[in-house]
Biotite code that builds the C-alpha atoms (Angstrom):
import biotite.structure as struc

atoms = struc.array([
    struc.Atom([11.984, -25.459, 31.281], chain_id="A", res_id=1, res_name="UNK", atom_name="CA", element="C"),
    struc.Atom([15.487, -26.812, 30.247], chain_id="A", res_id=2, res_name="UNK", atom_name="CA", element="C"),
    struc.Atom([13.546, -30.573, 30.650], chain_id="A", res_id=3, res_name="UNK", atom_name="CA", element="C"),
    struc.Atom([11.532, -29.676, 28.325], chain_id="A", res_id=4, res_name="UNK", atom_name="CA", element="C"),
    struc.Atom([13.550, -28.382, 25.780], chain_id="A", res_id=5, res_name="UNK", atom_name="CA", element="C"),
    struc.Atom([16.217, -31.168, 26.120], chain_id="A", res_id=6, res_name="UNK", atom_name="CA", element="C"),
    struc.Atom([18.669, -28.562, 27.579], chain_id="A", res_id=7, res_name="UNK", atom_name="CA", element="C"),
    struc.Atom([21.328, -28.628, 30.297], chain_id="A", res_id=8, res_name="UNK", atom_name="CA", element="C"),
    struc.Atom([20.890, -25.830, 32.730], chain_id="A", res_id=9, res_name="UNK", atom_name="CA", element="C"),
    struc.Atom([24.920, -25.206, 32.451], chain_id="A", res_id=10, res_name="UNK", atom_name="CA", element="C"),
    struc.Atom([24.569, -25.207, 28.378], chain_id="A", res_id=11, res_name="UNK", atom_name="CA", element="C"),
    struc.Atom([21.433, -22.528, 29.022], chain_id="A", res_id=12, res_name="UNK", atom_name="CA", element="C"),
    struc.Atom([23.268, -20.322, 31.599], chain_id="A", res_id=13, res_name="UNK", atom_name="CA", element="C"),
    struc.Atom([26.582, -20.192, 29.357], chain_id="A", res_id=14, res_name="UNK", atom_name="CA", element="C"),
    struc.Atom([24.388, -18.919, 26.327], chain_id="A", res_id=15, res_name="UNK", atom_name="CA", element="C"),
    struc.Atom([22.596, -16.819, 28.119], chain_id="A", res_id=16, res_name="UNK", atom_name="CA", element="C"),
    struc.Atom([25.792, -15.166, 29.235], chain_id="A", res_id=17, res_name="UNK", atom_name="CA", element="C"),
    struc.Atom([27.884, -15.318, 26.006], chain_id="A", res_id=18, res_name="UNK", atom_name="CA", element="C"),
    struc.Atom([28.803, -12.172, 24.222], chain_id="A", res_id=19, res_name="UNK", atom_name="CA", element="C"),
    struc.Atom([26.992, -11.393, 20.772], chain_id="A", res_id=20, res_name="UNK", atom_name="CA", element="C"),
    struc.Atom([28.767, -12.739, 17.979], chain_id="A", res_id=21, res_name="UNK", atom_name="CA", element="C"),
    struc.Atom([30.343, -10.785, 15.812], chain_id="A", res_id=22, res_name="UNK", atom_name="CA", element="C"),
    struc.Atom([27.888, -11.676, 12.722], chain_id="A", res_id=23, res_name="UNK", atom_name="CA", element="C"),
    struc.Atom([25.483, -10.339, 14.982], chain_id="A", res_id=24, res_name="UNK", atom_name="CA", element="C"),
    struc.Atom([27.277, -7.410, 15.768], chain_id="A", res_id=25, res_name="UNK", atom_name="CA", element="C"),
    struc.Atom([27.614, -6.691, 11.847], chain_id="A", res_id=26, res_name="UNK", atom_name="CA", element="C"),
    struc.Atom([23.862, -7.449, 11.247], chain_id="A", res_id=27, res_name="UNK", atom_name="CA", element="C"),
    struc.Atom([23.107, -4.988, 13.517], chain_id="A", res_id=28, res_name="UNK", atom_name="CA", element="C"),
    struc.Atom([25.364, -2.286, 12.632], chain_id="A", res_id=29, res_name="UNK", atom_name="CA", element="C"),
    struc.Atom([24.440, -3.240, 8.982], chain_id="A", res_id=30, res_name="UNK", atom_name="CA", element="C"),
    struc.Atom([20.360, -2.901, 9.966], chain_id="A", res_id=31, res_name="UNK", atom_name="CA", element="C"),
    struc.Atom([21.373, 0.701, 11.309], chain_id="A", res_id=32, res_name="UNK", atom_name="CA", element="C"),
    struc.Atom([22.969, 1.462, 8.029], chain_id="A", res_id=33, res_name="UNK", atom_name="CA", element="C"),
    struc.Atom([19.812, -0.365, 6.223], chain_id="A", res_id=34, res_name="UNK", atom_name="CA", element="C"),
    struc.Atom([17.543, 1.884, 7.998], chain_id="A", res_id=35, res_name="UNK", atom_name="CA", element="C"),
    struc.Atom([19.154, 5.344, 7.447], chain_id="A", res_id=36, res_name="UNK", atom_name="CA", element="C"),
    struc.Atom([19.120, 4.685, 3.587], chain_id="A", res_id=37, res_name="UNK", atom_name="CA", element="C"),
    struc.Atom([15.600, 3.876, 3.952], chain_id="A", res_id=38, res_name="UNK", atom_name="CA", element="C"),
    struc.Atom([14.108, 6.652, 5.509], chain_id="A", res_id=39, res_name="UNK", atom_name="CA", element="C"),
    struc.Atom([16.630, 8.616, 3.450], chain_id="A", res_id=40, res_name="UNK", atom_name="CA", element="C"),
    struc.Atom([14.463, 7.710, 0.629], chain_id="A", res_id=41, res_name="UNK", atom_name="CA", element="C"),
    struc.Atom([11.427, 8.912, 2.217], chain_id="A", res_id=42, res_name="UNK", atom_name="CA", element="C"),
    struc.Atom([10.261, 4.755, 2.511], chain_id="A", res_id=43, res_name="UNK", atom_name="CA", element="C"),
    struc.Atom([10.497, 4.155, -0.956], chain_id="A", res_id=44, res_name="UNK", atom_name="CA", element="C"),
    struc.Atom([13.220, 2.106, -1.460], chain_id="A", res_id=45, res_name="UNK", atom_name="CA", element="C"),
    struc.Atom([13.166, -2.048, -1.345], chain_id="A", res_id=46, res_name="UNK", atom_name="CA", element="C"),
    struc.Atom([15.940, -4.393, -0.901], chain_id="A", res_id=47, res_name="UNK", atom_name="CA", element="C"),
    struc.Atom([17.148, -4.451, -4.236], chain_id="A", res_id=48, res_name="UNK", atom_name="CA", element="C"),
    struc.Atom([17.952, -0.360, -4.153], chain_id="A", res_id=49, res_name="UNK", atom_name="CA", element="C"),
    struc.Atom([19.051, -0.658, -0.506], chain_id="A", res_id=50, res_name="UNK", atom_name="CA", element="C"),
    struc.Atom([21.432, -3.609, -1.736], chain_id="A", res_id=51, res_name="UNK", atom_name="CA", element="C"),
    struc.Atom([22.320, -1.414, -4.396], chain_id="A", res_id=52, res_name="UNK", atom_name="CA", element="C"),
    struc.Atom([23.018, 1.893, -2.161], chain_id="A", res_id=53, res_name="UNK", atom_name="CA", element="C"),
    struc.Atom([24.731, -0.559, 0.107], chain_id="A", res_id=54, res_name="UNK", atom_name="CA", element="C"),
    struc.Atom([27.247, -1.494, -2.634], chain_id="A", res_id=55, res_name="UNK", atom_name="CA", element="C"),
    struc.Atom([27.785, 1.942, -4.125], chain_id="A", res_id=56, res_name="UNK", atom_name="CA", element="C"),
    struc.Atom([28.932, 2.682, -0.229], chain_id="A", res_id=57, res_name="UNK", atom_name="CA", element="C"),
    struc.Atom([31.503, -0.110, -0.705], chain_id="A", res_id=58, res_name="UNK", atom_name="CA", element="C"),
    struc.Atom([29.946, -2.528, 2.029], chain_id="A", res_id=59, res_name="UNK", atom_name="CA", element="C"),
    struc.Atom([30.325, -6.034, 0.778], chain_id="A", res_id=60, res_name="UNK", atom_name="CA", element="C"),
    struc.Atom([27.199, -7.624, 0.989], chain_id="A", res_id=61, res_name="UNK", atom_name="CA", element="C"),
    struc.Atom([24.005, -9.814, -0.344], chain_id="A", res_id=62, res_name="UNK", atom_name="CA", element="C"),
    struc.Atom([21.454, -9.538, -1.641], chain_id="A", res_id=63, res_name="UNK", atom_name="CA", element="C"),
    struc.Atom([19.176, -11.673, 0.590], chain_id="A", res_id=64, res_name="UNK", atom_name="CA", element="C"),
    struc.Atom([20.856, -11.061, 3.683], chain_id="A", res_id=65, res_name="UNK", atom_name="CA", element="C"),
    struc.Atom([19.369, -7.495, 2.942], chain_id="A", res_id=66, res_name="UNK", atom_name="CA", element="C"),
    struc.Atom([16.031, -8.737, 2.831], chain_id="A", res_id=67, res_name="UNK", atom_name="CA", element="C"),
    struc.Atom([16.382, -10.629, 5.827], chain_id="A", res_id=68, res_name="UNK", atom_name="CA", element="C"),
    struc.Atom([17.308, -7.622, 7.715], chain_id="A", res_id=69, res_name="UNK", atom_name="CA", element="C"),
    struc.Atom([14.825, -5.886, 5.823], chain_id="A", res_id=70, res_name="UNK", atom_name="CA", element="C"),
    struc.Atom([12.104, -8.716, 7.182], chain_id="A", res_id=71, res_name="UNK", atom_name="CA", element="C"),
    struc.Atom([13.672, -8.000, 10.697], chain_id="A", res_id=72, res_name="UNK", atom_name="CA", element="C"),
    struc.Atom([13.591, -4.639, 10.275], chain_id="A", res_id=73, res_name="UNK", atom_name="CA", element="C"),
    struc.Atom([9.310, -4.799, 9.238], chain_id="A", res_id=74, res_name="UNK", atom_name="CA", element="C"),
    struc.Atom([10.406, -2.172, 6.770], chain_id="A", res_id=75, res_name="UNK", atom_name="CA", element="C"),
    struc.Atom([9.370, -2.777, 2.782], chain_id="A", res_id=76, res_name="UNK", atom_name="CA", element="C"),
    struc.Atom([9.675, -0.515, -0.118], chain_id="A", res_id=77, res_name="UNK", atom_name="CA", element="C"),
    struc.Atom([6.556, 1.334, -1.959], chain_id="A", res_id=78, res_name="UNK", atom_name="CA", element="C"),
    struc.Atom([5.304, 0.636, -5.267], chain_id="A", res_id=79, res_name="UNK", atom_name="CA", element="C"),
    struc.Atom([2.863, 2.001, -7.261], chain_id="A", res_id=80, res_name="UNK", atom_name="CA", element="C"),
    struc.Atom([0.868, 0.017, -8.871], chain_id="A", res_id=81, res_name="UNK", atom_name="CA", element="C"),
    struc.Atom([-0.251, 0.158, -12.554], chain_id="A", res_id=82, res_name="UNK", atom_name="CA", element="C"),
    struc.Atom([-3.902, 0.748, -13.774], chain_id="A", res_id=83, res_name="UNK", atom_name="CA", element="C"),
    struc.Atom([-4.602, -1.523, -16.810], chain_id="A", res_id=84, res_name="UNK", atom_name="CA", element="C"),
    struc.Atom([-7.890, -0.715, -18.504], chain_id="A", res_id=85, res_name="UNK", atom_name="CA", element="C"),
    struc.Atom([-10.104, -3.341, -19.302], chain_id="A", res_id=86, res_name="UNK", atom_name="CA", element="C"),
    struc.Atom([-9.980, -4.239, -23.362], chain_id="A", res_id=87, res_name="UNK", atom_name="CA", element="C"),
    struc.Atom([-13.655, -3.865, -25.234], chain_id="A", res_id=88, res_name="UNK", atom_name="CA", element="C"),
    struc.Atom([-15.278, -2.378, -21.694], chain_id="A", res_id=89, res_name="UNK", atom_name="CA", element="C"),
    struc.Atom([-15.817, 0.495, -23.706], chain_id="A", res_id=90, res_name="UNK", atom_name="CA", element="C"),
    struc.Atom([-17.979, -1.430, -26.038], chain_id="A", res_id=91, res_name="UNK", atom_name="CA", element="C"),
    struc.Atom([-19.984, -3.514, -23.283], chain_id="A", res_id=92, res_name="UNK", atom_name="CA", element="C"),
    struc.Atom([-21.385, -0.268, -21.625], chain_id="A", res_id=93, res_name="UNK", atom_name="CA", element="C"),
    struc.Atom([-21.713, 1.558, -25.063], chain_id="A", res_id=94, res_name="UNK", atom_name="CA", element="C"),
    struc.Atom([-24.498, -1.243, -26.196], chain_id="A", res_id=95, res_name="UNK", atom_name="CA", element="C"),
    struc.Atom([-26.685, -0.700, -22.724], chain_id="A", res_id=96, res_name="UNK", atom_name="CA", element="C"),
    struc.Atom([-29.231, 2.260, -23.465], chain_id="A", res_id=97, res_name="UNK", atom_name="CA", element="C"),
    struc.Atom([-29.257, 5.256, -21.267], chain_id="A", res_id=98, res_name="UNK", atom_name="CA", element="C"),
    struc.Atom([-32.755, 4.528, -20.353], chain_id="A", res_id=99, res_name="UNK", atom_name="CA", element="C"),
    struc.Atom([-33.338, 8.226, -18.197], chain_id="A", res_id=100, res_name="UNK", atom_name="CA", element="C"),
    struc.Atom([-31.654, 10.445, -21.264], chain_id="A", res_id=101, res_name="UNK", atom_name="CA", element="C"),
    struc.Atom([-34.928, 11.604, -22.722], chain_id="A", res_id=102, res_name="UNK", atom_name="CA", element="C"),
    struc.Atom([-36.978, 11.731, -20.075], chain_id="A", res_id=103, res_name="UNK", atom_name="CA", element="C"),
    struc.Atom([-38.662, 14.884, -18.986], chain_id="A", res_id=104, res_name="UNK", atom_name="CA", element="C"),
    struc.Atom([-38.908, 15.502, -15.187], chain_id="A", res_id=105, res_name="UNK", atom_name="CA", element="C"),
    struc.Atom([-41.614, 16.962, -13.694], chain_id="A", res_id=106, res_name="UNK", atom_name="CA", element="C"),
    struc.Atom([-41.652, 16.377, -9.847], chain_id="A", res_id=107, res_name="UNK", atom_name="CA", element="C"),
    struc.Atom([-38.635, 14.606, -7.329], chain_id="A", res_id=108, res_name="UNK", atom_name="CA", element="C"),
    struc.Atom([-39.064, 10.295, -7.325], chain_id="A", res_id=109, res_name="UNK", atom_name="CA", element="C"),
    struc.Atom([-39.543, 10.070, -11.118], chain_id="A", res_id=110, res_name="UNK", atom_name="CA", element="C"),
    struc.Atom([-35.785, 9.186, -11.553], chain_id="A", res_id=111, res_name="UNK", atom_name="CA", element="C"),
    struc.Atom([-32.898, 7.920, -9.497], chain_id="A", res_id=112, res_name="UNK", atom_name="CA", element="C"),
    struc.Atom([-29.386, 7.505, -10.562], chain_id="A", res_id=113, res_name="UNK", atom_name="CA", element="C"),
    struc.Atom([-26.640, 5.514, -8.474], chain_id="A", res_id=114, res_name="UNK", atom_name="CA", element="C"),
    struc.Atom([-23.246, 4.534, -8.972], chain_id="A", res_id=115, res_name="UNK", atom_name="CA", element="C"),
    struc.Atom([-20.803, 2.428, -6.801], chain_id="A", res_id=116, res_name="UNK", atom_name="CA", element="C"),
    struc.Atom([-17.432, 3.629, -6.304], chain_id="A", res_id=117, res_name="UNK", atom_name="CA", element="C"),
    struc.Atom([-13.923, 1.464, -5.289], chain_id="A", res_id=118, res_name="UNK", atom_name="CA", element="C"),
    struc.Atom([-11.862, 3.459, -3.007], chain_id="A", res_id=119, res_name="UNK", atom_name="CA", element="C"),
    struc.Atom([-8.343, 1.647, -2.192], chain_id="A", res_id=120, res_name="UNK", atom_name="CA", element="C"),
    struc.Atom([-7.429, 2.671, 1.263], chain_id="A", res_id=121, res_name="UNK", atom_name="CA", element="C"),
    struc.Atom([-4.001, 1.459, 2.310], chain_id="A", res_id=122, res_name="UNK", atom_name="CA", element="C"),
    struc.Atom([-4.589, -1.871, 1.546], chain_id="A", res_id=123, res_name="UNK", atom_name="CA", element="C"),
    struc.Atom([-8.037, -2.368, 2.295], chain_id="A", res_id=124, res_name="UNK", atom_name="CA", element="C"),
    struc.Atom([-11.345, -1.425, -0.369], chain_id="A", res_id=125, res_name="UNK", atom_name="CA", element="C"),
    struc.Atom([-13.882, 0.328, 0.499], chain_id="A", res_id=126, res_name="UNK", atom_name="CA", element="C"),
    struc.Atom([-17.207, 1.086, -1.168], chain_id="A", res_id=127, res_name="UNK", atom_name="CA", element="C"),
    struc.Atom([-18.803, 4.043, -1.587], chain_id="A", res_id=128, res_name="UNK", atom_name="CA", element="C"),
    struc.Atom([-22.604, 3.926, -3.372], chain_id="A", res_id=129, res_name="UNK", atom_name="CA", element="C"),
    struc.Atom([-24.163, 6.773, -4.537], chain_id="A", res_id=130, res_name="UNK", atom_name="CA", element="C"),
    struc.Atom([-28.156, 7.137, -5.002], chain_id="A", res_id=131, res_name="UNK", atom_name="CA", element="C"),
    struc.Atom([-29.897, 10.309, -6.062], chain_id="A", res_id=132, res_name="UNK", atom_name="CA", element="C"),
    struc.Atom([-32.477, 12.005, -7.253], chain_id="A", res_id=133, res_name="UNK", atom_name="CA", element="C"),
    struc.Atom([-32.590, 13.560, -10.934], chain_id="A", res_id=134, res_name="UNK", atom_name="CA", element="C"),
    struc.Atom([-35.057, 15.930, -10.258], chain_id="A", res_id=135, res_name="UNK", atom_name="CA", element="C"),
    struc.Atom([-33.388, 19.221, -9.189], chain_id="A", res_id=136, res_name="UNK", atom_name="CA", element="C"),
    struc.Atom([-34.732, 22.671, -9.418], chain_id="A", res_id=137, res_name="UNK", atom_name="CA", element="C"),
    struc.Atom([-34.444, 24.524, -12.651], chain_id="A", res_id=138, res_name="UNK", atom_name="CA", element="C"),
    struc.Atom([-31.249, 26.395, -12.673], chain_id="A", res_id=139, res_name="UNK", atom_name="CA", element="C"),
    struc.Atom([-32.873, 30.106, -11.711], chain_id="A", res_id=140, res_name="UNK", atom_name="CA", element="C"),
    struc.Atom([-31.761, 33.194, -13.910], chain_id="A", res_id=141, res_name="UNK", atom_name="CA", element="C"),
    struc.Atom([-29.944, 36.030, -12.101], chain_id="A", res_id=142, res_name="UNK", atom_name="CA", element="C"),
    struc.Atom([-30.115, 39.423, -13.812], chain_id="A", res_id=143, res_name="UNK", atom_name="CA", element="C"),
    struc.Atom([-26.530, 41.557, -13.460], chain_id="A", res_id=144, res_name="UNK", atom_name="CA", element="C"),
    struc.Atom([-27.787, 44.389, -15.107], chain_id="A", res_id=145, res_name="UNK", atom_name="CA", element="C"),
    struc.Atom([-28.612, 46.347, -12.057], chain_id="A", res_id=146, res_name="UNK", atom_name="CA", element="C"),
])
């Protein structure tokens, strides 16, 4: 294996026996501190607040070696994001006529509605179509007088 990677076997066997060095030693302690403040903030928080908490505590460090750790770490802050609405949608649907308004039902199959809904799970869409029938039984009285 050390052929093939150019490598002595003395120069493998002395790394593989050397100590962690003592930026390694602070990452780690640091990626502790990095993950308390994270799940202190219930998951919330990205690098940029975790830098910032970081700071407040009086640890000197950067910015991006946060994120690195961070990336190490697999941890990443939430964010919400922002529903924009769509301009003059409004006005596109507005102009198509509601062809089943008027019509009077008699029986079930005269008229079907459907609709297709977008349902964000995690990350992934999913679909949801609806088809039904308009027909439905008259709403039946119910006398409280008794």
């Amino acid at each position: 294996m050390c052929r093939l990677y150019g490598v002595s076997r003395q120069g493998y066997y002395s790394w593989r026996c050397r100590s962690a060095s003592s930026r390694t030693r602070q990452d780690w302690h640091l990626a502790s501190r990095i993950r308390a403040l994270y799940s202190a903030s219930r998951g919330t928080y990205g690098s940029p607040r975790i830098h910032q908490m970081l700071r407040r505590e009086g640890t000197r460090v950067g910015r991006k070696r946060v994120e690195r750790l961070m990336r190490w770490l697999q941890i990443k802050g939430r964010s919400a994001r922002i529903y924009q609405k769509k301009a003059k949608l409004r006005k596109y649907f507005s102009g198509i006529p509601n062809h089943s308004r008027g019509v009077e039902l008699t029986r079930p199959n005269q008229v079907w509605l459907g609709d297709i809904s977008y349902l964000k799970v995690g990350r992934r869409w999913s679909y949801l179509a609806v088809v039904l029938d308009k027909y439905g039984p008259s709403p039946t009285k119910v006398d409280i007088s008794t």
